[in-house]
C-alpha positions as CSV (number, residue, x, y, z in Angstrom):
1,X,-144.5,3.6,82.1
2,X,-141.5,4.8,83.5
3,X,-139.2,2.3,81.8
4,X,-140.9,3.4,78.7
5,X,-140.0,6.6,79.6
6,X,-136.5,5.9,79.8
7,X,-135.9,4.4,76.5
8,X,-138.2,7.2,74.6
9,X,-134.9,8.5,73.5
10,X,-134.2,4.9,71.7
11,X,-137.4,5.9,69.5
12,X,-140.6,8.4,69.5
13,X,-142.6,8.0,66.9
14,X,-145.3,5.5,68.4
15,X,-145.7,3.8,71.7
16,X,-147.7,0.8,72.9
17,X,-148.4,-1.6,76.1
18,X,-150.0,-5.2,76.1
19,X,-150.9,-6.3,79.3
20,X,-152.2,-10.0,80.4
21,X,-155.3,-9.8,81.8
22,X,-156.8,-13.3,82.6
23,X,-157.1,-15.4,79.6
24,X,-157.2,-12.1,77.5
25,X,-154.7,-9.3,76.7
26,X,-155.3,-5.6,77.0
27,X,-153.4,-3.2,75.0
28,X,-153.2,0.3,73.6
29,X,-151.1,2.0,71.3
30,X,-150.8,5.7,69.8
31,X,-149.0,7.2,67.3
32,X,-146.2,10.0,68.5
33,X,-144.8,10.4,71.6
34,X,-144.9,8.7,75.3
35,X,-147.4,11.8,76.4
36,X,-150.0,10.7,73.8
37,X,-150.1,7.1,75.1
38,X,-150.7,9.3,79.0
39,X,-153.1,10.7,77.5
40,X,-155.2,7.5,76.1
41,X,-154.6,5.5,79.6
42,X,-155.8,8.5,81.5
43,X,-159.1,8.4,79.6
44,X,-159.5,4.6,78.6
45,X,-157.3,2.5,81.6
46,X,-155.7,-0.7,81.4
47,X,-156.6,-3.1,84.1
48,X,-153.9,-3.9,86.4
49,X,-151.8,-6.7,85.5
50,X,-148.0,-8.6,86.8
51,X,-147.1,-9.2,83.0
52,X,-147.0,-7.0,80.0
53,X,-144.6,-5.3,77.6
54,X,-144.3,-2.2,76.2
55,X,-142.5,-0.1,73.5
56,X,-141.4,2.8,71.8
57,X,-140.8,3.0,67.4
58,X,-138.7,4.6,65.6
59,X,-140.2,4.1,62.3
60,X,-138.5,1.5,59.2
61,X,-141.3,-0.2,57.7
62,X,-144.5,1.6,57.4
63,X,-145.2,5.0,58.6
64,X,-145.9,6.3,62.4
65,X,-149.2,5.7,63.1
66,X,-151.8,3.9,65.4
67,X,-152.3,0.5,63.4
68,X,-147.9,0.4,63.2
69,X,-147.4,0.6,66.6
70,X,-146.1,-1.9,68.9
71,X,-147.8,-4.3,69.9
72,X,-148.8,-6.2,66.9
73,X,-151.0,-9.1,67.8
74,X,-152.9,-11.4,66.0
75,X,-156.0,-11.9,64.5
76,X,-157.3,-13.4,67.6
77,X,-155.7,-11.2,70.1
78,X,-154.0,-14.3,72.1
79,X,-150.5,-13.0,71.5
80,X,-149.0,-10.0,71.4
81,X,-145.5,-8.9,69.9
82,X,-143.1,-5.8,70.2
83,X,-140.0,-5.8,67.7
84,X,-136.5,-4.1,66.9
85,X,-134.7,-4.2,64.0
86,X,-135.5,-5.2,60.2
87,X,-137.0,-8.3,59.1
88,X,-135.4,-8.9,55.7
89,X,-137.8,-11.6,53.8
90,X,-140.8,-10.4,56.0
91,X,-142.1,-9.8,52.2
92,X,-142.0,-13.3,51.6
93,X,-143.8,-14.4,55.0
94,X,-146.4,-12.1,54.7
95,X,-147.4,-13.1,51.0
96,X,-147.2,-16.7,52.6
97,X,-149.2,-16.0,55.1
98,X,-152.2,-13.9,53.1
99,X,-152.4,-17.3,51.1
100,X,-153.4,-19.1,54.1
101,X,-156.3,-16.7,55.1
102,X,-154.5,-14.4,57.8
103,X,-154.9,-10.5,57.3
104,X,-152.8,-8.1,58.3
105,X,-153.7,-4.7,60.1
106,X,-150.4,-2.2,59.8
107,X,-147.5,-2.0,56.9
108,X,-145.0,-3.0,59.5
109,X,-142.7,-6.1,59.1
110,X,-143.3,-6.2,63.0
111,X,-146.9,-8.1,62.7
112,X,-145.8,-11.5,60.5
113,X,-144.3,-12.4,63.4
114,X,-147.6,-12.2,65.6
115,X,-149.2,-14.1,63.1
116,X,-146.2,-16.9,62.8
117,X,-146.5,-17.5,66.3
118,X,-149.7,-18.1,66.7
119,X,-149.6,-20.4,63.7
120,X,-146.7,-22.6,65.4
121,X,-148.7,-22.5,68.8
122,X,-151.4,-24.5,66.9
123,X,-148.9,-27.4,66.9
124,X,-146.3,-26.3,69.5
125,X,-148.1,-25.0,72.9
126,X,-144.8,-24.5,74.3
127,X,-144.3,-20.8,73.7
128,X,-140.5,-20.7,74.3
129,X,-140.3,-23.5,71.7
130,X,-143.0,-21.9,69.2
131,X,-140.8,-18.7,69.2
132,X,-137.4,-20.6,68.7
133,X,-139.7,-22.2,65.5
134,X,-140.5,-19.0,64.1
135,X,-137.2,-16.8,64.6
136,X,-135.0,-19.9,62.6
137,X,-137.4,-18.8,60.0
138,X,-136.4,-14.5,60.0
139,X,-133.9,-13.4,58.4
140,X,-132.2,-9.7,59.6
141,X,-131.8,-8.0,62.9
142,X,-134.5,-8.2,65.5
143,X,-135.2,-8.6,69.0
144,X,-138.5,-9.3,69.7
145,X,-140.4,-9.6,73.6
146,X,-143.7,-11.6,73.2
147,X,-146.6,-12.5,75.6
148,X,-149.3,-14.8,75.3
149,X,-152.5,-14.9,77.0
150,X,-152.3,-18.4,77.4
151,X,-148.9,-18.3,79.6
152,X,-149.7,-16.1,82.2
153,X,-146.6,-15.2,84.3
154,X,-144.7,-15.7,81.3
155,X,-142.9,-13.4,78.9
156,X,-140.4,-14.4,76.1
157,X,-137.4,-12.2,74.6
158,X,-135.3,-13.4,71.3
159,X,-132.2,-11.6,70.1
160,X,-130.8,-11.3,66.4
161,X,-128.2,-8.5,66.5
162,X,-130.2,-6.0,67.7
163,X,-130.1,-5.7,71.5
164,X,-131.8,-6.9,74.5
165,X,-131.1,-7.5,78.1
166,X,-132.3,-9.1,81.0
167,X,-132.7,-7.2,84.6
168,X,-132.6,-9.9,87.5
169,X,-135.0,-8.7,90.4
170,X,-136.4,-10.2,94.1
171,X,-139.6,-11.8,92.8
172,X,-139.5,-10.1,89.5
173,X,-137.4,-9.7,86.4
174,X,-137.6,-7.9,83.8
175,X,-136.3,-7.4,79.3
176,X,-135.3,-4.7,77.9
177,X,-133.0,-3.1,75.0
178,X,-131.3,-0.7,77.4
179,X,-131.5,-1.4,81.4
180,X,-132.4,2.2,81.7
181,X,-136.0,0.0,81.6
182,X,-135.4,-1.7,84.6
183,X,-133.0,0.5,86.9
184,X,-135.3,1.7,88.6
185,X,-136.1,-2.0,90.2
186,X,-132.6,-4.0,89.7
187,X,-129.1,-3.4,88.7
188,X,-128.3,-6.6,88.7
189,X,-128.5,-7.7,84.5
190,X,-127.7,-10.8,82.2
191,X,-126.1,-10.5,79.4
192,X,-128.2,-12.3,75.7
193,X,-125.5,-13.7,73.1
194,X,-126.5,-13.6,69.6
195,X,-129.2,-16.2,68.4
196,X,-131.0,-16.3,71.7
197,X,-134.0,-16.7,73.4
198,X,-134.7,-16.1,76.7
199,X,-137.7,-17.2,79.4
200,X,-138.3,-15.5,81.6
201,X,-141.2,-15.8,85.0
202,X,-141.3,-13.7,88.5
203,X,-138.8,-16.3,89.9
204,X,-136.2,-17.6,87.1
205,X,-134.5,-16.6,84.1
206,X,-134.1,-19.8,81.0
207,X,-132.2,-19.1,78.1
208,X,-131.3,-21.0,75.5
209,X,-130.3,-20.6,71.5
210,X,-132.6,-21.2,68.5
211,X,-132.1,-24.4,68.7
212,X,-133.5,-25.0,72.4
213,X,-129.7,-26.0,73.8
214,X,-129.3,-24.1,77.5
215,X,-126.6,-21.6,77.1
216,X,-124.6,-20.0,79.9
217,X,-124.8,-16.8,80.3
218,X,-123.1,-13.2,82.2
219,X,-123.8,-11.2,84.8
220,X,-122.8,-7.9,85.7
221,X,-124.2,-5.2,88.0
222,X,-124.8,-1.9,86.5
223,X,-123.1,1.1,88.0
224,X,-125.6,3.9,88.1
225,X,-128.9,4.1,89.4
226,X,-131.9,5.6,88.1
227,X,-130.8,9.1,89.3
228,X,-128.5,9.0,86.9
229,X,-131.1,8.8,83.9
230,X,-133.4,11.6,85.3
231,X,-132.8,15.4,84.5
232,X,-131.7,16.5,88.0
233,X,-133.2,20.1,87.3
234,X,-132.2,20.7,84.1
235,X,-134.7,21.9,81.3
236,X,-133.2,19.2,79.0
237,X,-131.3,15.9,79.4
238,X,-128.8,16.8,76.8
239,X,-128.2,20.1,79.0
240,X,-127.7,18.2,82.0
241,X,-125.3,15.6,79.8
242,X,-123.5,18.7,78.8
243,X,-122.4,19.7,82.4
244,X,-121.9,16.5,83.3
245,X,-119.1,16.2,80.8
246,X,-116.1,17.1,83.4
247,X,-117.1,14.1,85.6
248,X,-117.4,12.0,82.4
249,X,-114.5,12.6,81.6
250,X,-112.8,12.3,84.7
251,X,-114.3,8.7,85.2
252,X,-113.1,7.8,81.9
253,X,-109.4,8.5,82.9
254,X,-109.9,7.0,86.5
255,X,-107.6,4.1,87.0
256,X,-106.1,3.5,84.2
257,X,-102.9,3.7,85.5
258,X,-100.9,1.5,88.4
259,X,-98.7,2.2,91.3
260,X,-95.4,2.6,88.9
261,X,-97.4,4.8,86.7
262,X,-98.1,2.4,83.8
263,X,-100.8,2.5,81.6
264,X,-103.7,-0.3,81.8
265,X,-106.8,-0.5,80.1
266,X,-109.9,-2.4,81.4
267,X,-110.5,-5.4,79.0
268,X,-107.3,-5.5,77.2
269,X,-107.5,-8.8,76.3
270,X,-104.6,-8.4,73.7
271,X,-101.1,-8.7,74.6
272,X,-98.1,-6.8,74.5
273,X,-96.8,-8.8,71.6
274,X,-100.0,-9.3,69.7
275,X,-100.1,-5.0,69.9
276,X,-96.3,-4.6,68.8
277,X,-97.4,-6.7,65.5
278,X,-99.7,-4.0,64.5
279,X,-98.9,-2.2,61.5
280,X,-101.8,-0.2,60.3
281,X,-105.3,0.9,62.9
282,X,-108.5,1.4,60.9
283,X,-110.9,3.3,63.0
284,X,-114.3,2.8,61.7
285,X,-117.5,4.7,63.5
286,X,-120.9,6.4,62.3
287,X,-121.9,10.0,63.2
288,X,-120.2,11.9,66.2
289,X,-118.0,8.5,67.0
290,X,-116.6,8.8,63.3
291,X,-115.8,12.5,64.5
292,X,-114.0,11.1,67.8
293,X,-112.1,8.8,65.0
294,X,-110.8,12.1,63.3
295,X,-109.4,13.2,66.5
296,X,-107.6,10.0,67.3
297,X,-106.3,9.7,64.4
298,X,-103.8,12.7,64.9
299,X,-103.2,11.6,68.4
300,X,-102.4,7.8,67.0
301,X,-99.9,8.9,64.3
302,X,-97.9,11.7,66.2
303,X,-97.6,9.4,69.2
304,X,-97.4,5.7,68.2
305,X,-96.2,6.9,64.4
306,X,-98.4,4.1,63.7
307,X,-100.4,4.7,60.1
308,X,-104.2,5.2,60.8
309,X,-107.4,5.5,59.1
310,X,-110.6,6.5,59.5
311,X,-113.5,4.8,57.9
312,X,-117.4,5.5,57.7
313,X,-118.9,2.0,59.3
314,X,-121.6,1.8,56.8
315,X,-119.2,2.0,53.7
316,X,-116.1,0.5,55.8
317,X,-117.3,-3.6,54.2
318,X,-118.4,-2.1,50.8
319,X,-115.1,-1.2,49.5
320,X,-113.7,-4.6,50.2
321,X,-110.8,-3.0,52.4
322,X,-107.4,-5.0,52.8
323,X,-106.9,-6.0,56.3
324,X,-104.9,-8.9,57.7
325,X,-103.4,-10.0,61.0
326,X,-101.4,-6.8,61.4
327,X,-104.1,-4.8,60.7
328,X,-106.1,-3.3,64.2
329,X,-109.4,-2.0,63.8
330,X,-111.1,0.4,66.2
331,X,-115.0,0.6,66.4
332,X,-116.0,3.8,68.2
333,X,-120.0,3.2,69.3
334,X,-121.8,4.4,72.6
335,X,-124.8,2.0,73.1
336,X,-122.4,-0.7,71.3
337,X,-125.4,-2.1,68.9
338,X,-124.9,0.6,66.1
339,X,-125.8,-1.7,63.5
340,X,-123.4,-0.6,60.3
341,X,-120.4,-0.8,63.2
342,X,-121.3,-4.5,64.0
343,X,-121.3,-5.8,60.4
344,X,-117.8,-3.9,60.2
345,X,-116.2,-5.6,62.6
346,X,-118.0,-9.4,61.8
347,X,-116.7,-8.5,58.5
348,X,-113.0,-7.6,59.9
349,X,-112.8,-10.3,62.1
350,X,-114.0,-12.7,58.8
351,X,-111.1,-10.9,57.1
352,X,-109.1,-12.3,60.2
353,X,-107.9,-8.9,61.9
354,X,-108.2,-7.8,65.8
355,X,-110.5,-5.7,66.8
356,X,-111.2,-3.3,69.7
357,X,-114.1,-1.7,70.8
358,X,-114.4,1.8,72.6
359,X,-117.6,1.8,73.9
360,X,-120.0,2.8,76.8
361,X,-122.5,0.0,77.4
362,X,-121.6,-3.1,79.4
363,X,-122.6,-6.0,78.1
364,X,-123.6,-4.2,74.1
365,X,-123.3,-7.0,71.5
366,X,-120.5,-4.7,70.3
367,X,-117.7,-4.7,73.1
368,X,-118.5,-8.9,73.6
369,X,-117.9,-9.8,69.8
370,X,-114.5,-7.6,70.1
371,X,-110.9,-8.8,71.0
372,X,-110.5,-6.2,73.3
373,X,-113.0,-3.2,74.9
374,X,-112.1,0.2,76.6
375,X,-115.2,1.1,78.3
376,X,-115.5,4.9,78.4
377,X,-117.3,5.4,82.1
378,X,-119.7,8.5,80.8
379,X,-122.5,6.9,82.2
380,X,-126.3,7.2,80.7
381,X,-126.8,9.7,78.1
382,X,-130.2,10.0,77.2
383,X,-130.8,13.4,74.9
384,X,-130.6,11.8,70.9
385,X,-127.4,14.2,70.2
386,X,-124.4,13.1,71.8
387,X,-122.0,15.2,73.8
388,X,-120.7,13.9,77.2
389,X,-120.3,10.1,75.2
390,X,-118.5,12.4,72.3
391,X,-115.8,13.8,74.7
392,X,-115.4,10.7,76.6
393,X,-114.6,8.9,73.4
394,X,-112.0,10.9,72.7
395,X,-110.5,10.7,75.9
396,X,-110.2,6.7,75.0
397,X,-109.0,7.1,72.0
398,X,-106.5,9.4,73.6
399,X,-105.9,6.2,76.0
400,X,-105.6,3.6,73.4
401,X,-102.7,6.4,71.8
402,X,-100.9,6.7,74.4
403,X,-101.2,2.7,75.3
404,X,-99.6,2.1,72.0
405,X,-96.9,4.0,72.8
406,X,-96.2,2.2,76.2
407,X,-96.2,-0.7,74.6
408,X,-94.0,-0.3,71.2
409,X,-91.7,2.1,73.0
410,X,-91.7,5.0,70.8
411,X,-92.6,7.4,74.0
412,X,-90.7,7.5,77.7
413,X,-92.7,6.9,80.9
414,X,-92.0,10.2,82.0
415,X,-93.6,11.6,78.5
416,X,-96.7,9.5,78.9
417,X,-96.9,10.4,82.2
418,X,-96.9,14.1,81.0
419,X,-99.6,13.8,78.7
420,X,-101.5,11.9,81.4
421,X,-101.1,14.4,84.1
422,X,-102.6,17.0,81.1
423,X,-105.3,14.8,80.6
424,X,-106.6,15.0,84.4
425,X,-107.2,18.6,84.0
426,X,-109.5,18.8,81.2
427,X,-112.5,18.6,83.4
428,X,-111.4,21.6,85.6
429,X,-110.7,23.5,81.7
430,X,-114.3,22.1,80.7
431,X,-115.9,22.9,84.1
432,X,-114.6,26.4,82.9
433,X,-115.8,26.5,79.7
434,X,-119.5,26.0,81.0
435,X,-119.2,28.7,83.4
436,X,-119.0,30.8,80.9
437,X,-121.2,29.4,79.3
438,X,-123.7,32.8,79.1
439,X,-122.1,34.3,76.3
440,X,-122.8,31.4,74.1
441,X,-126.7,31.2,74.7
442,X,-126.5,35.4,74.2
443,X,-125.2,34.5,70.5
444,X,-127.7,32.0,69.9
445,X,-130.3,34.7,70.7
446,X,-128.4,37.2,68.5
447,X,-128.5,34.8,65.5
448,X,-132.2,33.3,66.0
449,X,-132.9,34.6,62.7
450,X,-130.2,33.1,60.4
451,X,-130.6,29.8,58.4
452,X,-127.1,28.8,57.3
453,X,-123.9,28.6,59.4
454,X,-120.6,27.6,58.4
455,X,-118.0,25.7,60.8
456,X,-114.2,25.6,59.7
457,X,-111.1,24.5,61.4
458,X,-107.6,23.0,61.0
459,X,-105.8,19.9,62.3
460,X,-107.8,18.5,65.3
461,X,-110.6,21.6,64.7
462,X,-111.4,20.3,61.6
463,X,-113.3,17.6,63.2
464,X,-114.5,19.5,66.0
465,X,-115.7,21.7,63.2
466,X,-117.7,19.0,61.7
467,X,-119.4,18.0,65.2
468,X,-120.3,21.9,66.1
469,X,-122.2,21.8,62.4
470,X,-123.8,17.9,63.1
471,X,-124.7,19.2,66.1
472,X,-126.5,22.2,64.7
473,X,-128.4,20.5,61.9
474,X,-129.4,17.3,64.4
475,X,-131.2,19.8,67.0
476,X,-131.8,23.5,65.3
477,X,-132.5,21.2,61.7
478,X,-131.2,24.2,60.0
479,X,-128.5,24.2,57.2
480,X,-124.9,23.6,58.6
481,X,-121.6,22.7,56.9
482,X,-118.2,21.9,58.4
483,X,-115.2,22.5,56.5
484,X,-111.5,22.2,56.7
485,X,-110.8,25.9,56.7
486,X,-107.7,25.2,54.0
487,X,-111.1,24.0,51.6
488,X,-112.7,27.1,51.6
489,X,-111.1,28.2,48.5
490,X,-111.9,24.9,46.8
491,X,-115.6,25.6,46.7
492,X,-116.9,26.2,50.2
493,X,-116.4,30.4,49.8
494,X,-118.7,30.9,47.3
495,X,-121.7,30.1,49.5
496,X,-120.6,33.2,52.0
497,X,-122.9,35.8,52.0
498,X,-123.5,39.3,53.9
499,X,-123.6,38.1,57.7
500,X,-123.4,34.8,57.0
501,X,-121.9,33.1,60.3
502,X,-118.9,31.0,60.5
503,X,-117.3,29.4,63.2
504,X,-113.8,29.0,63.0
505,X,-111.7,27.3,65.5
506,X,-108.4,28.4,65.7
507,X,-105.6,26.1,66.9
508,X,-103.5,27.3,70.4
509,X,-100.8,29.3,70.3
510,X,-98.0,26.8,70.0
511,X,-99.3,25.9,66.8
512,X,-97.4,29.3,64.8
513,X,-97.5,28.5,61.1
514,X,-101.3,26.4,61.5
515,X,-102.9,30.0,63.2
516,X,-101.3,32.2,60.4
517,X,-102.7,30.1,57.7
518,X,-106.4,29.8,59.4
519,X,-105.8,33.6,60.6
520,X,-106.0,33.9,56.7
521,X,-108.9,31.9,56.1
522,X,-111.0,34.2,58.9
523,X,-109.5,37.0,56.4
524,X,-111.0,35.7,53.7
525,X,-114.6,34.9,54.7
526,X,-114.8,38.3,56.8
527,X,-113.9,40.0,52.9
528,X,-117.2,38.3,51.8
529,X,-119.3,39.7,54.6
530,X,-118.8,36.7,56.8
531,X,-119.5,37.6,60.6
532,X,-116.6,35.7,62.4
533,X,-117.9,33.9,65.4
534,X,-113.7,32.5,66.5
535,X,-112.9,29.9,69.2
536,X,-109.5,30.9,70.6
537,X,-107.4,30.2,73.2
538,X,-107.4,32.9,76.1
539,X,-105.0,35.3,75.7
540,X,-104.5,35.1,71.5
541,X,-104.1,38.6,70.7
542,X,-103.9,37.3,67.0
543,X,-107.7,36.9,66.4
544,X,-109.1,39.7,68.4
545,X,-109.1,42.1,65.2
546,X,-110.0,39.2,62.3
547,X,-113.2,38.1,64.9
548,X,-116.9,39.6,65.0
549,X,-117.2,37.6,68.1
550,X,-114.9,35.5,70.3
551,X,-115.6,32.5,72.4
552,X,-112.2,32.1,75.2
553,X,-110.9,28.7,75.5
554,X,-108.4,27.8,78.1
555,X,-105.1,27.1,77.2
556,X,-104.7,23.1,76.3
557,X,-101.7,21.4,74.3
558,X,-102.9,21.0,70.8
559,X,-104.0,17.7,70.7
560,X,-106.1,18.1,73.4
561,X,-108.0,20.7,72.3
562,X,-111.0,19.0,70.9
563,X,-112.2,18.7,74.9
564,X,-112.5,22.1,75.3
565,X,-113.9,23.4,71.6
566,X,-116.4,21.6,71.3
567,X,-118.4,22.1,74.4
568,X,-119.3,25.6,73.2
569,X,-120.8,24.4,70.1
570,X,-122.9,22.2,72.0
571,X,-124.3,24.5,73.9
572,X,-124.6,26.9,71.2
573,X,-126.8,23.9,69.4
574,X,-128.9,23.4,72.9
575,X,-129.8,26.7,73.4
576,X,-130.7,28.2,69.8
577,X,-132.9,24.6,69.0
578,X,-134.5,25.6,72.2
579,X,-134.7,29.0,71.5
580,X,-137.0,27.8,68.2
581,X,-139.0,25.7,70.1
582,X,-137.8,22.4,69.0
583,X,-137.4,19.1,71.7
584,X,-133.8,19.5,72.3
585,X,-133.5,15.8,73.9
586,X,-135.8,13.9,70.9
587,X,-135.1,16.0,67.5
588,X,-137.2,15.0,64.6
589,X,-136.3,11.8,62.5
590,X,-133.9,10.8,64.8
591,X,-132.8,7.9,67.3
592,X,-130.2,7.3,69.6
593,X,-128.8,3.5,68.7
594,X,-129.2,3.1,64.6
595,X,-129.5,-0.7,65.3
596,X,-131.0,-1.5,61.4
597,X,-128.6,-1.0,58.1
């Protein structure tokens, strides 16, 4: 159950287990959360057992109760079948099915593929080859782990971009879509290509495509261990993820430099020249990493003067966007299976343009189907809402920037090195953020009772501005907007009310004619009755008098400031969801890796 555990932030609507037990297989399932299916086994055990499977839902077809849970088996309880992903002409299948006699228990697309199996095991006993039959015949994304209790010792994975992975053990392996499942037992994991099914026993591992052709495959040892993806004291992952953020970060920078001070990225598998025929980046992303896009964008044009865009993944294909050999897109994804990201870039790379990936899985379908990968180091993040993977994100993007520049020359050595040097002391400037952290959880306590909130900024605020609100609505599910402060007059005001509050970040110092104009916009919501809630940096004498409230950042160069804003607003988010009595780590509706359209 602890694996389960593990990946509960992939999906908490319904959990299940299926365990061989002789020439039968035990299961149990219940609707809601990991505790519920505790609760069941502690009343009504399983027997014990070497082979099983497990899994947590995060609903798509048919609603979160007992009869859709995982497992789905069928009709004679022989096999048993837990599924990712969307099966597109399930419709079809089932109708096909129901004419032959077979009936069906849940609304899930999940169970035809119970009952297709044990219809191909009539004629093909081999179960590895019986699954191979039946997933040529699924359209969509799916990865589905199948046992059947008439191959004990046996249990079969398959893979359709949606992911899965294998954990080599000593007398044991293991499947799972994250290898938080397994770290607890191996580190040691194999990489599944697209199209594959896998076999695996206590002593070996056989994979091959849907065709039944062996495939080779990678391996790759995972660098964290299960302490990693535990709370470590903390009253909620995400909190714990929020002050690990200055170590994140600093792991993302580590070594990506060499003894003359060059930059060099970890799986740059583009050259020099193949980067110096780039004319236009489109970064494309979903969520927070579409945020992380925003930022880089500023950082790409004002230090590579290299046009950039920034594109919603799910819309990125639907527009038919012009892209060509020149053209590099950027796909921003932490688990690297977000599933509107990889049709992007299969679509780019159809349209014959390079891609890179910033990512922070190993071994994520993502990063392998890219030309190139910076890996981002933050380690596991578990809570649903993002924050550690968010500022580590940008950090890379910062990277890629600055790499650019190296390589196309438009920045010196000495410059680079500059903004480098800057870089490596953001997680001291974070590290003091959190400490004073207090004053933010006071201010969620003050405002417990309000039920709209208002973020605005300019420049690289604007889309720190847009995370604080995401942030707000994902956790507190109360009503939050982000904003370009320069907007407000376009609409946006007329929603201000007596103490409504707004967030405003205001850009450093440095930045003179940027702080007068958003000094202006604080003006104008405060006139309205707006209570001013102002991110600063220390010593800004300029907001103290336009501000109800102000949150000290430490002084950053412009560009950089996203590192330090944001934090605040996370733990702003944290403490006032907690504060209503919502699960901070697993909020409502949500899951961590989208990986269905």
């Amino acid at each position: 159950m602890g694996g389960l555990r593990r990946l509960e932030y992939r999906g908490y609507d319904s959990t299940g287990v299926a365990l061989i037990d002789g020439d039968r297989i035990a299961w149990a399932k219940k609707s809601g959360k990991l505790a519920n299916l505790d609760a069941e086994l502690a009343q009504n055990p399983l027997p014990a057992s070497t082979t099983g499977i497990g899994h947590t839902r995060w609903a798509t077809h048919g609603g979160p109760t007992d009869a859709n849970a995982h497992p789905h088996l069928d009709a004679t309880e022989r096999v048993a079948v837990v599924h990712n992903g969307i099966i597109e002409n399930f419709a079809t299948l089932r109708a096909e099915l129901e004419g032959e006699g077979y009936e069906f228990k849940s609304q899930t697309d999940s169970e035809v593929v119970a009952h297709l199996l044990f219809r191909e095991l009539q004629t093909r006993p081999d179960l590895s080859e019986a699954t191979r039959a039946v997933c040529r015949s699924l359209e969509g994304a799916f990865t589905l782990v199948i046992t059947d209790a008439l191959s004990p010792g046996k249990v079969i994975g398959a893979r359709r971009n949606s992911p899965l992975v294998v954990g080599r053990g000593h007398g044991e392996n293991f499947l799972g879509s994250d290898v938080a499942a397994f770290i607890e037992y191996t580190n040691e994991a194999v990489e599944l290509g697209q199209d594959q099914v896998v076999e695996i026993t206590a002593e070996s591992i056989r994979v091959t495509d849907f065709d039944g052709h062996p495939v080779q495959v990678t391996e790759y040892t995972v660098d964290w261990d299960v302490s990693a993806a535990e709370k470590g004291g903390y009253d909620w992952f995400m909190l714990k993820e929020i002050h690990e953020q200055p170590q994140a970060i600093a792991d993302t920078l580590l070594g990506r430099h060499d003894e003359h001070g060059r930059l060099q990225l970890d799986e740059m598998r583009l050259s020099d020249d193949e980067l110096r025929s780039v004319e236009k980046i489109i970064v494309i992303a979903c969520g927070t990493s579409y945020y992380a896009g925003m930022v880089a964008k500023y950082a790409i044009e004002h230090w590579t003067r290299i046009p950039c865009e920034v594109e919603l993944a799910s819309e990125f294909r639907y527009r038919d966007p012009i892209l060509d050999r020149s053209t590099l897109v950027v796909t921003i994804s932490q688990s690297g299976e977000t599933m509107d990201t990889l049709m992007a870039i299969r679509y780019a790379r159809q349209q014959r343009a390079r891609v890179l990936s910033i990512c922070n899985t190993n071994g994520s379908t993502i990063p392998r189907e890219s030309d190139a990968v910076i890996y981002t180091h933050a380690g596991p993040e578990i809570a649903v809402a993002s924050t550690k993977g968010f500022l580590a994100q940008v950090v890379a993007c910062y990277l890629l920037a600055l790499y650019f520049a190296q390589v196309k020359g438009v920045k010196y050595a000495d410059e680079i090195g500059r903004i480098i040097d800057q870089l490596e002391e953001i997680p001291a400037a974070v590290g003091h953020v959190l400490a004073s952290a207090d004053q933010v959880r006071e201010l969620a306590r003050e405002l417990i009772d309000e039920g709209s909130f208002m973020f605005l900024g300019r420049h690289v605020g604007f889309p720190v501005a847009l995370e604080g609100a995401l942030k707000l609505k994902e956790l507190a599910y109360l009503h939050a907007e982000g904003f370009a402060a320069g907007e407000l007059k376009h609409g946006p005001i007329a929603v201000i009310d007596e103490g409504t509050p707004v967030f405003v970040v205001v850009p450093p110092k440095a930045r003179d004619q940027l702080q007068e104009k958003i000094i202006s916009n604080i003006q104008e919501v405060r006139a309205r009755g707006a209570r001013t809630i102002v991110l600063a940096e220390e010593g800004d004498d300029m907001v103290t008098s336009v501000a109800d409230h102000v949150i000290w950042l430490p002084k950053v160069p412009t560009l950089l400031q996203p590192l330090v804003a944001t934090v605040p607003l996370q733990v702003f988010a944290c403490e006032l969801a907690s504060l209503l009595g919502h699960d901070v780590d697993q909020p409502r509706n949500l899951a961590k890796s989208v990986t269905v359209e």
